[in-house]
N, C-alpha and C positions, 0 to 999 in steps of 0.2 A: 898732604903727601898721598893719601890713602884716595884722593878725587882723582888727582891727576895718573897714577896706574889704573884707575877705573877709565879715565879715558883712553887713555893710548890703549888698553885692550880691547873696548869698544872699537877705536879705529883700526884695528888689528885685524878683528872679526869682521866689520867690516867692510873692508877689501879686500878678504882673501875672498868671498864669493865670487867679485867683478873678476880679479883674477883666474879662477877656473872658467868661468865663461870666456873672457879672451881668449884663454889659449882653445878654447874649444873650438871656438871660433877662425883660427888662426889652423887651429889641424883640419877642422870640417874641409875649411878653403882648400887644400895642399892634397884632400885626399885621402889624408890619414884617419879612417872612419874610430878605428880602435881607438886612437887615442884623445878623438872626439867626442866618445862614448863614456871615456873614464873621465874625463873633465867635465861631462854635462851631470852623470854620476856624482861628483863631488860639489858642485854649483849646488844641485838637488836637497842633497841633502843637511843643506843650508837655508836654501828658499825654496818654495815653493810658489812656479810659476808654472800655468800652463803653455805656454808660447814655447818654453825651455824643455817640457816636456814632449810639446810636439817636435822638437828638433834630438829628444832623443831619440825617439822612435824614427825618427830619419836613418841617423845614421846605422841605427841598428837595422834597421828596413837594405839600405843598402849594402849590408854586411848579407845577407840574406838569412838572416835572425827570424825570421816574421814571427813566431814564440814568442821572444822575449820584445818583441816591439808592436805587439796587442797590446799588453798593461801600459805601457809608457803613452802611446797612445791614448789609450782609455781613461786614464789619469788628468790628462789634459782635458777631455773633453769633458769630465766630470765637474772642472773647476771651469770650463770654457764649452758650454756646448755649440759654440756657433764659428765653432772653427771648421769650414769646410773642409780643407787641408786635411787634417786631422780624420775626418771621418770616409777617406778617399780612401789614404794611404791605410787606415784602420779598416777599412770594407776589400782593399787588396790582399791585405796579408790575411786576416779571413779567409780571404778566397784560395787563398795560394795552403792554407791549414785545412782544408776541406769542410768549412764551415760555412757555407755557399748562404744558411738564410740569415745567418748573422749578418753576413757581409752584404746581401743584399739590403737590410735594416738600414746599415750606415750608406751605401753608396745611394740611396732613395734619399736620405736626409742631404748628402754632399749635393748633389743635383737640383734639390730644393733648394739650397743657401745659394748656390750655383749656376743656374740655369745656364743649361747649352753648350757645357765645359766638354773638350772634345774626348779628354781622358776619362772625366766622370762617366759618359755617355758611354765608350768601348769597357769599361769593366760594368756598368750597370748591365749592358748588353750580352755578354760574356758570361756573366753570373747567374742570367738569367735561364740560358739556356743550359749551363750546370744542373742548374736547377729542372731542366727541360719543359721549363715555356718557352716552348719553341717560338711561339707566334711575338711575344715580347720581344724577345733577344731579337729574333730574326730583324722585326721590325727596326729597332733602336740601329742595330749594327746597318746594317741598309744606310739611313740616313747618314751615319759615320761615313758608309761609302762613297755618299754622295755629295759631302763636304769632303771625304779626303780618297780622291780617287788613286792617289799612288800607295796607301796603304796596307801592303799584302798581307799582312797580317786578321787584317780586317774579311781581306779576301778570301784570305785561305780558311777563317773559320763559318763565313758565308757557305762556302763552296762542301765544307766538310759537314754542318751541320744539317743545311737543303737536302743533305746525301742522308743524315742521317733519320732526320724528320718525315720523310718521303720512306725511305725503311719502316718506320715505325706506324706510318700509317697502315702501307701496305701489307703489313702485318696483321694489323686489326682488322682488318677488311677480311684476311685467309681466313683468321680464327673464327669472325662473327660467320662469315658467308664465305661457305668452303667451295661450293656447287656455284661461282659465279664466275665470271671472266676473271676478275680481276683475283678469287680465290684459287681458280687456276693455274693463274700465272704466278704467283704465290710459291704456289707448293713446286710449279716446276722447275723455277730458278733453288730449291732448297736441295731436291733433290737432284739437280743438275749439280751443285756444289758437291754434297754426296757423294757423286760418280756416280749415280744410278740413270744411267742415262736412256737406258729403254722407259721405265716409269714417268722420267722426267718430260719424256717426246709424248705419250701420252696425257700429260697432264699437260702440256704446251698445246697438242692437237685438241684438245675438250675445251680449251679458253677461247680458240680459233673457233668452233664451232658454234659456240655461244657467243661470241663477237668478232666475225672474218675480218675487219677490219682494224683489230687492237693493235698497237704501236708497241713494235718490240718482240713479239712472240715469234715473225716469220725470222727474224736475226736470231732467235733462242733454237727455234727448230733447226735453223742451217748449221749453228755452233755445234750443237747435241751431233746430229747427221756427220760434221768433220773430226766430232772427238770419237766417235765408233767407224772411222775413217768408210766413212758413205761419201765419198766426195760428190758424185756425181749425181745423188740426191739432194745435194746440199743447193745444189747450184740455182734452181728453181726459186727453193725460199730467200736465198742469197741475195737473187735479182729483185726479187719482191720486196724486201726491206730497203734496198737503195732506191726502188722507184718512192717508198716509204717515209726515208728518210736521207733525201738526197748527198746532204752535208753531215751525211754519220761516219766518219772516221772507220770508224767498227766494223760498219755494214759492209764499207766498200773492200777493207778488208778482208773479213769472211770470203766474199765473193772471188777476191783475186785467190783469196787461197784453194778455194775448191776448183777452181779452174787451174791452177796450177798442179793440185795432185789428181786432174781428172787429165791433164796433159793435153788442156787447148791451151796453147802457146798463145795463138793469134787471139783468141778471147782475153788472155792474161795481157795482151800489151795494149788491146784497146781501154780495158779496162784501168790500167795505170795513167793511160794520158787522159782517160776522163776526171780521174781522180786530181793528176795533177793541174789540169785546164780550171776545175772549179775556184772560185775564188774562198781564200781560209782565212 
């Protein structure tokens, strides 16, 4: 008597496990991430698997949990370290916690088990420049771009960090060597931001001076000259930045504008169909 209630509770115990997994299974499928969670939660705490682990961290990942779907992740790969999966979405939710070198630990391992995975590659990429290796990110994301050219995402964090790297350069450059072109041109976009805009035309004419030919300063001198409404001074440097930079938006702008508050009309409409005639 006393075997056979030993059995049927064994068969009791189980399959309540497979039981919790189905329906987890059955919620994950439908969407219902909560109730996916509480069912891989009770499976859990009956077996231990990491497969089951990595699919709590799922669903808790797309709850936007990332907290609490570090350990469940972690878990799994402690019993499983060659779960690429696992160390993707664990080097994600890292990243998304502001824990950039952890995550890039794990996103370096997923790429390893991985090679050439298009997700691993934009968050290794991504991470990196968190991290501001620039020259990494930059690169990695690049080739992203170049297998997934519709990817704006990709784009826009190309486009923002080129912006920002080029900043950071140009920076180093003011601090180390203040007295040079480019230290210059530095201080006089800072002070142009400022409002100081007499100081900032001085330090735009002293970049000029130490390289007549530098890209960008004659379009800072004309801007400066239109924001202390010097139209008619502007108009010079204006021209000299479009011969400079033909297909500069900017430039071409600056220029119609000073011609417009210098009140050459006929300069202003040659100048727009030039602008418009260029191919964009």
């Amino acid at each position: 008597m006393i075997g056979l209630v030993l059995a049927a509770l064994l068969q009791l115990t189980g399959s309540a496990p497979e039981t919790y997994l189905e329906a987890a299974r059955r919620a994950e499928a439908a969407g219902n991430f909560r109730s996916a969670e509480k069912a891989y939660e009770n499976y859990l705490a009956v077996r231990n698997e990491p497969e089951v682990w990595q699919r709590l961290g799922l669903v808790r990942h797309l709850q936007n949990k990332f907290a609490q779907a570090i350990p469940a992740f972690e878990k799994a790969l402690r019993a499983k370290p060659d779960l690429w999966s696992a160390h993707l979405f664990l080097g994600m939710d890292l990243y998304r916690m502001n824990r950039f070198p952890e995550a890039l630990d794990h996103l370096k391992t997923a790429d390893r088990l991985k090679p050439d995975d298009g997700d691993i590659q934009f968050w290794l990429g991504t991470t990196n420049l968190a991290l501001k290796r620039y020259l990494e990110g930059l690169t990695i994301l690049e080739s992203v771009a170049t297998r997934q050219p519709g990817n704006l995402e990709v784009l826009r964090l190309l486009a923002q960090s080129y912006a920002e790297y080029a900043s950071r350069l140009a920076s180093d450059v003011a601090e180390r060597y203040p007295e040079t072109p480019a230290g210059y041109h530095v201080h006089g976009q800072a002070l142009e931001f400022e409002g100081s805009y007499a100081a900032a035309l001085a330090a735009y004419r002293a970049s000029l001076r130490l390289q007549p030919g530098r890209s960008g300063v004659q379009l800072a001198i004309a801007r400066v000259l239109l924001a202390e409404n010097k139209a008619q001074e502007a108009i010079e440097p204006a021209k000299r930045a479009v011969q400079q930079t033909p297909f500069s938006e900017e430039a071409h702008r600056v220029l119609i504008a000073a011609y417009e508050r210098a009140g050459r009309t006929e300069e202003v409409a040659r100048e727009n169909a030039r602008w418009a005639g260029l191919p964009h």
